[in-house]
Backbone atoms as SQL, in Angstrom:
CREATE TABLE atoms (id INTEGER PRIMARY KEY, chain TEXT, resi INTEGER, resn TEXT, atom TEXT, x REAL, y REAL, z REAL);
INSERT INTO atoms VALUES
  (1, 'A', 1, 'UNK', 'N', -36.397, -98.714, 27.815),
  (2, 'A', 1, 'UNK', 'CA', -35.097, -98.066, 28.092),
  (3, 'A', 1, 'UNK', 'C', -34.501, -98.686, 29.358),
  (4, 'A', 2, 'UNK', 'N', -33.057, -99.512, 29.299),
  (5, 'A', 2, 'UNK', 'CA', -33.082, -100.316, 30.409),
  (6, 'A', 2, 'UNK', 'C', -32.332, -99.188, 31.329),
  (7, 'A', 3, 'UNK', 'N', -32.103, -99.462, 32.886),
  (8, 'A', 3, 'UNK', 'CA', -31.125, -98.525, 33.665),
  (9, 'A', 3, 'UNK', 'C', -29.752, -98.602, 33.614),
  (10, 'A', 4, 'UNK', 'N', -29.371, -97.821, 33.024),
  (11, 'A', 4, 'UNK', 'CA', -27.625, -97.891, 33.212),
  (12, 'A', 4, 'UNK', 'C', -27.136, -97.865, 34.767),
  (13, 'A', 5, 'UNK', 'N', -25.995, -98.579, 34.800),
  (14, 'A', 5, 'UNK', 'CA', -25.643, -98.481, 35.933),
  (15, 'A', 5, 'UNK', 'C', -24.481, -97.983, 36.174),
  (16, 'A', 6, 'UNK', 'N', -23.894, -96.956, 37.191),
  (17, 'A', 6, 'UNK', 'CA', -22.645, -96.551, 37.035),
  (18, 'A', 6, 'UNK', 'C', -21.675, -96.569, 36.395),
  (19, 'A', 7, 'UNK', 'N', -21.371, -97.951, 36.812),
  (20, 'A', 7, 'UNK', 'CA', -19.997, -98.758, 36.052),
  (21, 'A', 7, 'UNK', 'C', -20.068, -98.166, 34.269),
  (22, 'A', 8, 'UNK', 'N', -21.320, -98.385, 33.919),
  (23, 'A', 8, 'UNK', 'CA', -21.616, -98.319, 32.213),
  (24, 'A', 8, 'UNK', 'C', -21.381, -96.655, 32.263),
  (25, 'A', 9, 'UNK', 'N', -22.042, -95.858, 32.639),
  (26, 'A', 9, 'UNK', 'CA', -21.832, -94.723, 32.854),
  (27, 'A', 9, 'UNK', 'C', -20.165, -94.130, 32.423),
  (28, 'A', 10, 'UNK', 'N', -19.519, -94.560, 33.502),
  (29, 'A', 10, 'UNK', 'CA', -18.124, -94.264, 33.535),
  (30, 'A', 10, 'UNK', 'C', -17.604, -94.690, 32.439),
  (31, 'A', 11, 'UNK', 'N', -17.624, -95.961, 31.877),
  (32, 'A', 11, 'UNK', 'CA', -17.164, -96.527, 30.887),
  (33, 'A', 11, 'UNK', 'C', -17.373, -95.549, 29.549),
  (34, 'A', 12, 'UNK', 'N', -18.764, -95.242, 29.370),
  (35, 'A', 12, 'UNK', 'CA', -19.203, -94.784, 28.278),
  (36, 'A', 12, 'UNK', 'C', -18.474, -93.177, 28.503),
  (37, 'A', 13, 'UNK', 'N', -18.441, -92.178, 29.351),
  (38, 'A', 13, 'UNK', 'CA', -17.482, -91.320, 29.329),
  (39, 'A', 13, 'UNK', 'C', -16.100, -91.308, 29.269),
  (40, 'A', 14, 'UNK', 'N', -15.416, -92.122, 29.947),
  (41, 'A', 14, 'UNK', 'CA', -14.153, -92.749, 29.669),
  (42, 'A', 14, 'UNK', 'C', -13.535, -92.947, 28.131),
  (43, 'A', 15, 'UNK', 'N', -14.760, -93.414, 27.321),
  (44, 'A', 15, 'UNK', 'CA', -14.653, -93.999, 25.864),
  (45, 'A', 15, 'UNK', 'C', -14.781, -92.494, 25.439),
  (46, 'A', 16, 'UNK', 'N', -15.551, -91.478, 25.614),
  (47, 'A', 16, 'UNK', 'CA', -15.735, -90.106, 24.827),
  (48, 'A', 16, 'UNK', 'C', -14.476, -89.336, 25.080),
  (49, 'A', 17, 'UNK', 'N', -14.134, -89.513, 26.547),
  (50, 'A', 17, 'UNK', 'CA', -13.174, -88.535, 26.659),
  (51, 'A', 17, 'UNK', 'C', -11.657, -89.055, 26.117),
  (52, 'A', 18, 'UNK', 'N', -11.316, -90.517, 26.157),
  (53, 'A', 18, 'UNK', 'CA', -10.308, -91.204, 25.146),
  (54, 'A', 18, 'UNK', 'C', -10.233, -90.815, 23.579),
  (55, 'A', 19, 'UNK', 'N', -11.617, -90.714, 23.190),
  (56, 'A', 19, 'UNK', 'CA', -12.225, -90.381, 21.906),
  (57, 'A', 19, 'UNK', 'C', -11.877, -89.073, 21.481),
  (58, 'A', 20, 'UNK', 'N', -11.791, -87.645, 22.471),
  (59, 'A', 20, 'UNK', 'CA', -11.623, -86.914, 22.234),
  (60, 'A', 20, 'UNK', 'C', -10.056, -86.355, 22.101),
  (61, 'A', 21, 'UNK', 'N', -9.489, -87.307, 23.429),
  (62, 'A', 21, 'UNK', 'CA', -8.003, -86.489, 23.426),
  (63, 'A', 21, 'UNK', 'C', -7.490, -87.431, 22.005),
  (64, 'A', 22, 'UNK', 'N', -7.791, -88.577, 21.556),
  (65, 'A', 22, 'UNK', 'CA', -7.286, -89.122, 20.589),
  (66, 'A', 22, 'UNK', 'C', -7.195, -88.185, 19.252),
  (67, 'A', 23, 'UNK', 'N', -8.333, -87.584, 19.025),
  (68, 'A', 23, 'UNK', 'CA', -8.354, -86.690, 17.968),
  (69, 'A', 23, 'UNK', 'C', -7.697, -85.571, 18.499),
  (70, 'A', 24, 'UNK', 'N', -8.032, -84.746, 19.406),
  (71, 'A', 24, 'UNK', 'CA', -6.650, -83.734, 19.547),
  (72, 'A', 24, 'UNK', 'C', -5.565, -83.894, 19.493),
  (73, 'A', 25, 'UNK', 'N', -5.238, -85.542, 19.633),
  (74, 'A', 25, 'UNK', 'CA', -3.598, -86.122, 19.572),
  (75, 'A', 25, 'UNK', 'C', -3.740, -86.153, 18.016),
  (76, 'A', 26, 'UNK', 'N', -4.582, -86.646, 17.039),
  (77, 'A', 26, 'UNK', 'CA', -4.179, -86.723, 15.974),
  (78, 'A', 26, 'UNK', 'C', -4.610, -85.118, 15.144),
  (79, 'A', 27, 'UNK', 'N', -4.783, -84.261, 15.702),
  (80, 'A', 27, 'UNK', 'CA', -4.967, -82.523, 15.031),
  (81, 'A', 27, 'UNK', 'C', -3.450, -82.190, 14.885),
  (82, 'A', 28, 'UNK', 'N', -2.389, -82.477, 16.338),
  (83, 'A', 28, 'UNK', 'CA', -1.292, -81.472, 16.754),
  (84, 'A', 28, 'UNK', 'C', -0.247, -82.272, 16.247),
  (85, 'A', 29, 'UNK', 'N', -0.585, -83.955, 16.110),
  (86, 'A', 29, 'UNK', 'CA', 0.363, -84.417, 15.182),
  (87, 'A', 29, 'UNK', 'C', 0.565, -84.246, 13.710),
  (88, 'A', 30, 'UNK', 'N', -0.856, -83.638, 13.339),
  (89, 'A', 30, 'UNK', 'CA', -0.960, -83.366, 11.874),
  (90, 'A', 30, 'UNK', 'C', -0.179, -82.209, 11.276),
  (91, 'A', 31, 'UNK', 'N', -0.592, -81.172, 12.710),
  (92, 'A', 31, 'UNK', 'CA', 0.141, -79.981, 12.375),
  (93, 'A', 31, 'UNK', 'C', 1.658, -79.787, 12.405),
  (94, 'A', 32, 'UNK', 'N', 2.266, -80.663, 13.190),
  (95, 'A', 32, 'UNK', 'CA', 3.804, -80.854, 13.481),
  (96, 'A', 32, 'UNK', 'C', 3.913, -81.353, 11.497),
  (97, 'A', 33, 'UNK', 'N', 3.204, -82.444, 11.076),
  (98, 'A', 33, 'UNK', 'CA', 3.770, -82.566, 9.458),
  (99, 'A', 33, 'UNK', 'C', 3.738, -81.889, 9.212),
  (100, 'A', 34, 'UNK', 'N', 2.463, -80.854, 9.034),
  (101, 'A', 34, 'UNK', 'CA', 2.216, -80.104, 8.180),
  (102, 'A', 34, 'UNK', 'C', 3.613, -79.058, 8.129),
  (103, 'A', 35, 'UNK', 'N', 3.971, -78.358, 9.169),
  (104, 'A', 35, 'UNK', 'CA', 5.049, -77.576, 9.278),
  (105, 'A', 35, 'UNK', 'C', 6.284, -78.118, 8.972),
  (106, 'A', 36, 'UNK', 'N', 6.478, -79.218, 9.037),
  (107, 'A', 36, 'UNK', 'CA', 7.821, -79.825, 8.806),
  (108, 'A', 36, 'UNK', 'C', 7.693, -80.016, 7.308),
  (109, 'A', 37, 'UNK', 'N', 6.925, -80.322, 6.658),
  (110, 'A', 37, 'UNK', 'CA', 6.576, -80.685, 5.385),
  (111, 'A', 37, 'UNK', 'C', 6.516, -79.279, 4.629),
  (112, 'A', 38, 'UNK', 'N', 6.348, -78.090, 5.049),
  (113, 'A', 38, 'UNK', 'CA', 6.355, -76.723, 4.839),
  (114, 'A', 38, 'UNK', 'C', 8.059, -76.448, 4.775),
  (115, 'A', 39, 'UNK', 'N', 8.669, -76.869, 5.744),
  (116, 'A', 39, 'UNK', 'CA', 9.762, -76.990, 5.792),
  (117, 'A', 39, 'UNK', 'C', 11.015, -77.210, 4.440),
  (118, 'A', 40, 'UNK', 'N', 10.309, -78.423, 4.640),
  (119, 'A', 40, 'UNK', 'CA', 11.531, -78.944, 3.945),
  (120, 'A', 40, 'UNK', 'C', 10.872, -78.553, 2.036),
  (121, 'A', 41, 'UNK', 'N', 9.598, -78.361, 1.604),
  (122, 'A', 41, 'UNK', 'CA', 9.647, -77.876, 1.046),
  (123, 'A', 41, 'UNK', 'C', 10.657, -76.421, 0.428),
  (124, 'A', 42, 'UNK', 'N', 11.045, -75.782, 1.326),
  (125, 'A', 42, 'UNK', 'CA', 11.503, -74.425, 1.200),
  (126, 'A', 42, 'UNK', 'C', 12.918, -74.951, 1.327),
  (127, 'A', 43, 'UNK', 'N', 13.618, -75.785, 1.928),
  (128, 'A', 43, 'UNK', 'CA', 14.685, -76.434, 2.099),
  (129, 'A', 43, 'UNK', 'C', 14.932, -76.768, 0.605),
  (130, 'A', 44, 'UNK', 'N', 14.048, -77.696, -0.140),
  (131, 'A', 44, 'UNK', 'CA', 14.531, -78.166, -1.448),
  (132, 'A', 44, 'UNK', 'C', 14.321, -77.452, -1.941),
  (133, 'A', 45, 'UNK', 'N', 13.686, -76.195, -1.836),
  (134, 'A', 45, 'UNK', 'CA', 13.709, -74.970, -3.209),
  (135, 'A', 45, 'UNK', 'C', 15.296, -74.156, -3.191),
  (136, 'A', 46, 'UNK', 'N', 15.927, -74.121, -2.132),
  (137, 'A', 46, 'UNK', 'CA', 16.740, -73.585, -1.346),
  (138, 'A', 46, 'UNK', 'C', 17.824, -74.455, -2.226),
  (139, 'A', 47, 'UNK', 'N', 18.038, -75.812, -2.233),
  (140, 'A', 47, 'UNK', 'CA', 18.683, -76.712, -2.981),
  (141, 'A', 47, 'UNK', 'C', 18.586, -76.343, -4.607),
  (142, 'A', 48, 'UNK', 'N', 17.474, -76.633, -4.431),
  (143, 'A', 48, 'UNK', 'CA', 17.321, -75.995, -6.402),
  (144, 'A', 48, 'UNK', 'C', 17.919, -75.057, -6.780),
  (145, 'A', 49, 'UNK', 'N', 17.739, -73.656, -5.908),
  (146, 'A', 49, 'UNK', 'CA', 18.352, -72.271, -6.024),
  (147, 'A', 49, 'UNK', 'C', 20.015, -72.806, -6.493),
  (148, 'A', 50, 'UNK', 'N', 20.418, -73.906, -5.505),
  (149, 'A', 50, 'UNK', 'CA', 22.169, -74.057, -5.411),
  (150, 'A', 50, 'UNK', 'C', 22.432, -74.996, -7.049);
């Protein structure tokens, strides 16, 4: 098991915590479609109705 050294340390948390907000960036962007896509569903039913 060789010794990590700081530098690697930081790096390797740096990479998890990038890792993580990346997926929370891609959860809240999902959910913005999802609602807009909810949206406009009800929009074109709304059309159909006309």
């Amino acid at each position: 098991m060789p010794q990590m050294s700081p530098m690697n340390w930081i790096l390797l948390i740096f990479n998890n915590i990038l890792l993580i907000f990346m997926i929370i960036a891609m959860m809240m962007f999902s959910n913005k479609i999802k609602i807009n896509f909810m949206k406009n569903i009800k929009n074109n039913k709304k059309m159909m109705m006309w």
